[in-house]
N, C-alpha and C positions, 0 to 999 in steps of 0.2 A: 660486922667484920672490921676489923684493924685495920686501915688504907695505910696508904704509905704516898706521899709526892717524890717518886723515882723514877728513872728508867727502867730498873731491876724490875721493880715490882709491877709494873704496866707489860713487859714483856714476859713474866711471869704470870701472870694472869692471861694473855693472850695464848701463851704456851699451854694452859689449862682450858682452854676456849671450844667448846665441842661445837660451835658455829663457826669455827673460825676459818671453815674451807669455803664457807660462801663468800668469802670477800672476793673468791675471785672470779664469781660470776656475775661478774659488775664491771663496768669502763667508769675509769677515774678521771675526771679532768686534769690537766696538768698546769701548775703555774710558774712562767721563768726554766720551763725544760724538767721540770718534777714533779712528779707525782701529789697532788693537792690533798691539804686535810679538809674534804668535807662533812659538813660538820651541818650540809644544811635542807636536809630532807624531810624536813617539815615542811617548805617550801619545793622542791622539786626533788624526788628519787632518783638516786643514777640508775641510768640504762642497764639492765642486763644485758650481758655476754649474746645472750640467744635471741633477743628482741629484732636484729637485724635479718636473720634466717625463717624467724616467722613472719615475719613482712614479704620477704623475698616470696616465702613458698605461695603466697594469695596472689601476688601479683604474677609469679607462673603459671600460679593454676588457670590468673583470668588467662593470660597471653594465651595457654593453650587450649582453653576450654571455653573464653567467652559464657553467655550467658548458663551455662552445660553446668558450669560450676556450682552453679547453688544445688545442685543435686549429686555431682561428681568429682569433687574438688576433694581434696585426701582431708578435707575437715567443710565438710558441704556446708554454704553459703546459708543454706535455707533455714538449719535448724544450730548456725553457730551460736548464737547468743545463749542458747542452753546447756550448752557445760562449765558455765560458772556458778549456774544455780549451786549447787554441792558447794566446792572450794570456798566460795565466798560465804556461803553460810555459816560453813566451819570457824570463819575469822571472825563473823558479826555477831554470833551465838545465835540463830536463826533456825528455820525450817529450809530448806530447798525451795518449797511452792510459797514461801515472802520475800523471796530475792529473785530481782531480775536486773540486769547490765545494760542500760541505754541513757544516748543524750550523754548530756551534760546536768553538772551538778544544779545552777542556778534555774535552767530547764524543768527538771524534775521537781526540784523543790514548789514551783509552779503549779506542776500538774499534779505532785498533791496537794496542796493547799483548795486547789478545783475541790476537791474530795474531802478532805476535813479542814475547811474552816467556810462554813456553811452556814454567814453572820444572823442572827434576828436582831431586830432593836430592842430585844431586851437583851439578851446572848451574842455580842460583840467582841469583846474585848480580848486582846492579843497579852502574852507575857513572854521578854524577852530578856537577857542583860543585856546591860548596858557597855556599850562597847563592842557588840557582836562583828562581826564579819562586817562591811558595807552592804557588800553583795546582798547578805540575808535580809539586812535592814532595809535596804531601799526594796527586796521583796515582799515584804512586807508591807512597807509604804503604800507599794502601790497596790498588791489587795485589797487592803482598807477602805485605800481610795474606788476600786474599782469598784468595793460595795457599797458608795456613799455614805462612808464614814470617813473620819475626821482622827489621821495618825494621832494626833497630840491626845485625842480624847480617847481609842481606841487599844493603843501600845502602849502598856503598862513596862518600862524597864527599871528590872533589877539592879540597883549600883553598888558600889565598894562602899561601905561606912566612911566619915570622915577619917583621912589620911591612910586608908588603908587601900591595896592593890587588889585584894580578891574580893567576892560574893561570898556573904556567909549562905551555906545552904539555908537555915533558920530563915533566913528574908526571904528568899524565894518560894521557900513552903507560907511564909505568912500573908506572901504578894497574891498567893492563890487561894489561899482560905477567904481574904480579904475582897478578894474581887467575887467569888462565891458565884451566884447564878448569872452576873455579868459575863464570865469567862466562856471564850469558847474554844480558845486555842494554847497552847503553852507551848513557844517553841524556839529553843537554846541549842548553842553549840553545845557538840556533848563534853567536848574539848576548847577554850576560848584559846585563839588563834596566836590573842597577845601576851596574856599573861602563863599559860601554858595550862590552866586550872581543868582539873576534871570536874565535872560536875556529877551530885547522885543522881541519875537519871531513875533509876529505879524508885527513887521517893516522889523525885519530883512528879514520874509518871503516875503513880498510887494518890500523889494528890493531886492530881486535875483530875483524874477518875472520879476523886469524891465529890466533887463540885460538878461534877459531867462534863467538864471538857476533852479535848481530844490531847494528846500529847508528844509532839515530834523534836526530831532531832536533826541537826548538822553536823554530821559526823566527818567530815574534811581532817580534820586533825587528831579523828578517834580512830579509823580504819586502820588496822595493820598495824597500829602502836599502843592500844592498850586492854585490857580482856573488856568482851563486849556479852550481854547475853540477853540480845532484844527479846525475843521470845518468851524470856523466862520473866522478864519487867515488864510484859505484855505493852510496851512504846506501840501507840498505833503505827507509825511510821520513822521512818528515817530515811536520809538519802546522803551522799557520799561524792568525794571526787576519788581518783585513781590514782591522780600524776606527783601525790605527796609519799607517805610510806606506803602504797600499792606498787611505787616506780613503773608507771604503765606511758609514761611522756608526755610532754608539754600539751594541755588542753584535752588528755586522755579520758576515756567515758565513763560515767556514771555508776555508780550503783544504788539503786533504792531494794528496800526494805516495809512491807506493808504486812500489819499483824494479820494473820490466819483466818479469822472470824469476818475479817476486812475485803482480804485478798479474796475469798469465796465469795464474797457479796455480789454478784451480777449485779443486784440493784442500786449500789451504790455509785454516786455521782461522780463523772470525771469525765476529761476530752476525752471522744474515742479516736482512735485513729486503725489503721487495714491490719495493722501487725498486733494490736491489740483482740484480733475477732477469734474467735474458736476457733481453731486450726481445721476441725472436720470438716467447716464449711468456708473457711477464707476463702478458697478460690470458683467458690460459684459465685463468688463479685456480688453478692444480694445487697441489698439498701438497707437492714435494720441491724445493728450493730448488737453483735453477742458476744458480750468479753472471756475472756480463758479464763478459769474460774483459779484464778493464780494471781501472785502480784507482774505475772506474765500479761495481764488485762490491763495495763494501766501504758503497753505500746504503742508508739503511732507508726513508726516506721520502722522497716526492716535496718536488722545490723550493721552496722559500717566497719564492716572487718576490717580494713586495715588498720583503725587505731584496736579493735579487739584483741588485730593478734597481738600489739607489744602488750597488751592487759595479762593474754594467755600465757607469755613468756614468764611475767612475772608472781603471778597465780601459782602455775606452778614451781616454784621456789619455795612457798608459802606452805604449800600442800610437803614439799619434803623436807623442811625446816619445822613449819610445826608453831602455831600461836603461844602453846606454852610453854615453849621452850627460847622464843624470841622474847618473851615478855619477861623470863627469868634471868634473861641476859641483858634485856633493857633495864630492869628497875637496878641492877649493881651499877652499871656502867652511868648510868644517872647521878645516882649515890657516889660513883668515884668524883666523878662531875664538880657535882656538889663542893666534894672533901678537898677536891685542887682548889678550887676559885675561895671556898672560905681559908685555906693554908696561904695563899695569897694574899689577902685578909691579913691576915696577923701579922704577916713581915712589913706593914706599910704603916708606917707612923708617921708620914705627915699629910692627912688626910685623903680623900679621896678613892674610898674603898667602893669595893663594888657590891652592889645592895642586889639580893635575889629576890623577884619579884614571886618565883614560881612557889606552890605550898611545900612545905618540908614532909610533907605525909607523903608515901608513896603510892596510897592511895588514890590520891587528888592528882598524881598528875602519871604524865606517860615522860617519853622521853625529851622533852623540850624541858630547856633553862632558860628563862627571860633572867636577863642582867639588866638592872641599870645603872649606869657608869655618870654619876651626876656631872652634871656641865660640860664631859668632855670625851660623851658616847662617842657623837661620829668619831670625834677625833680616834681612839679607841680603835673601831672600826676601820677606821680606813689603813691603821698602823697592822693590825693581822691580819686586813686581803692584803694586804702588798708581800706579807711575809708568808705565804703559801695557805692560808684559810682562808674556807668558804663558809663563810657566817651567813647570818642574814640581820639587818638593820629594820625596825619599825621607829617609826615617829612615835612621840617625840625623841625618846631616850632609852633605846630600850634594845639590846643584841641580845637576838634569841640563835641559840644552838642544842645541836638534835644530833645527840651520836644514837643511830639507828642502829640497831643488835644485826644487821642481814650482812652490813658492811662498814664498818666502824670498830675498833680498835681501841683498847685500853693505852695502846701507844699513841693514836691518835688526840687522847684524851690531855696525857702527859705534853706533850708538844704543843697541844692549844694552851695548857698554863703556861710553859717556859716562854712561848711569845707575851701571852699577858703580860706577866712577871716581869719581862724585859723593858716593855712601855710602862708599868709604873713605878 
């Protein structure tokens, strides 16, 4: 498509925008008494409109029903956790019976790792990039450790070639041939957090298969922003936060994803815990733990609705929007992205352009731009939040932004260049 750096053409394209009524089912921050351009929901989702009303309704329900609720609440307590199975599969490419909504992200990731990475001393060895999440890495770490093994010896990570910002996939597929009957685990952002990179999950899952190992994902920055189709790449597992493009709120819960042939395993290993037991018999309280023959098995405890219902609120949004239809609006709106900040680029002749770190394939990435603005990032930074955007900063050098298809703006897009433009 022929972009244009205009007003005209940003609000001409917005005029064309068959998402474009969801913008306003979202609360915007405002900076200086205006209306903000957030731009940063790779890190936090705005709030939808209706998030506030589905809180309210659980907290009336308890007021007037106390414990009555889990059975009589206008969305009973007992069995909430089960009407994401569906919606959320729809977003992950999934089955219903390999999605289940609890915890926390770093939580889950835990309790499966319980389950597939099940080290021997010959069959150890973890594969990760390099640069992953902390989070993932220090869980890592300490599995390792917890099986008396030895990170340094055990965590295989994938890096960038000299002078380069991304993971070739080729290295990762040859990290895993190469480690061969050593491997026992393979397990990468699907999406890296910094550089914005997709990664082939579906290869990379076909080849730990060949060597037998198991093959999972941290999808934090793949949910709800780019097509997913666990199931059909048979990934044993996955698991997920909420509070990024799910827009479910600050510390929002969980979603894991455990393959079919997995999720049916009774016999397979993991903590059990009461909400995890076959529902037939949960409440005759017996002592031998029978799990729901679902990725429903891998629970410990019951729901904590009130962060579910802002999940619910924003769930369904998803469900009447539509993954391919968000994703057809992400990968242009990327692409305009793009075409502003390299047009910027061109008018600046006395050095100091801005280098994009993210892949130029659309493929490889979702809607995140890493920028780096050599030597004089924060600086950069700190001149567009003062001027009405909400960016987001990584160390060392690096502004990432995320026009998100649900609520974001070809106009929005335009106005983050003219403040660039102005600073350099």
């Amino acid at each position: 498509m022929n972009f244009v750096n205009s007003i005209e053409f940003a609000l001409q394209e917005d005029d064309q925008d068959k998402l474009r009524k969801f913008q306003s089912k979202f609360l915007f921050p405002e900076i200086g008494g205006k209306k903000a351009v957030y731009l940063c929901g790779n890190s936090l989702g705005l709030q939808p409109v209706t998030v506030k009303d589905a809180v309210l309704q659980e907290l009336d329900d308890w007021a007037k029903l106390g414990v009555e609720g889990h059975m009589k609440a206008r969305s009973p307590w007992l069995s909430y956790h089960e009407q994401f199975s569906e919606p959320v599969a729809r977003i992950v490419g999934a089955l219903p019976n390999e999605i289940v909504v609890m915890n926390q992200l770093t939580v889950n990731l835990h309790l499966l790792m319980a389950s597939f990475y099940r080290p021997s001393k010959e069959r150890y060895k973890i594969i990760c990039e390099a640069k992953a999440f902390p989070s993932d890495q220090y869980a890592l770490e300490s599995q390792v450790r917890f099986h008396g093994f030895n990170p340094e010896d055990a965590i295989i990570e994938v890096k960038p070639r000299d002078g380069e910002y991304l993971i070739r996939n080729e290295d990762i597929i040859s990290s895993i041939e190469k480690a061969g009957d050593s491997l026992a685990l393979v397990m990468i952002g699907g999406v890296n957090y910094y550089t914005g990179q997709v990664f082939d999950m579906e290869q990379i899952t076909e080849s730990a298969h060949k060597v037998g190992a198991y093959a999972g994902f941290d999808l934090a920055h793949a949910t709800g922003n780019i097509k997913l189709n666990l199931h059909a790449w048979k990934v044993d597992f996955a698991c997920w936060c909420s509070y990024k493009y799910l827009n479910s709120g600050p510390g929002g819960v969980s979603g894991v994803y455990i393959y079919e042939k997995h999720a049916r395993n009774k016999n397979l290993t993991r903590f059990a815990g009461w909400w995890g037991h076959d529902k037939k018999t949960r409440f005759l309280m017996g002592k031998n733990f029978v799990p729901i023959e679902s990725a429903e098995g891998w629970q410990l405890s019951n729901a904590p609705v009130l962060s579910m219902a802002a999940h619910k609120a924003s769930i369904s949004i998803f469900e009447e929007a539509g993954m391919d239809n968000l994703i057809q609006k992400s990968k242009k709106m990327t692409a305009y992205l793009e075409f502003i900040i390299e047009d910027i680029n061109r008018k600046i002749t006395n050095g100091g352009k801005l280098e994009i770190i993210t892949p130029k394939d659309e493929k490889a990435r979702g809607c995140q731009i890493s920028i780096v603005a050599h030597n004089r990032g924060k600086e950069l930074f700190n001149v567009i939040s003062e001027n009405g955007i909400i960016a987001d900063w990584r160390e060392p050098n690096v502004i990432r932004i995320a026009p998100v298809p649900l609520y974001n703006s070809f106009e929005d897009l335009w106005k983050f260049g003219q403040i660039i433009s102005s600073c350099l």
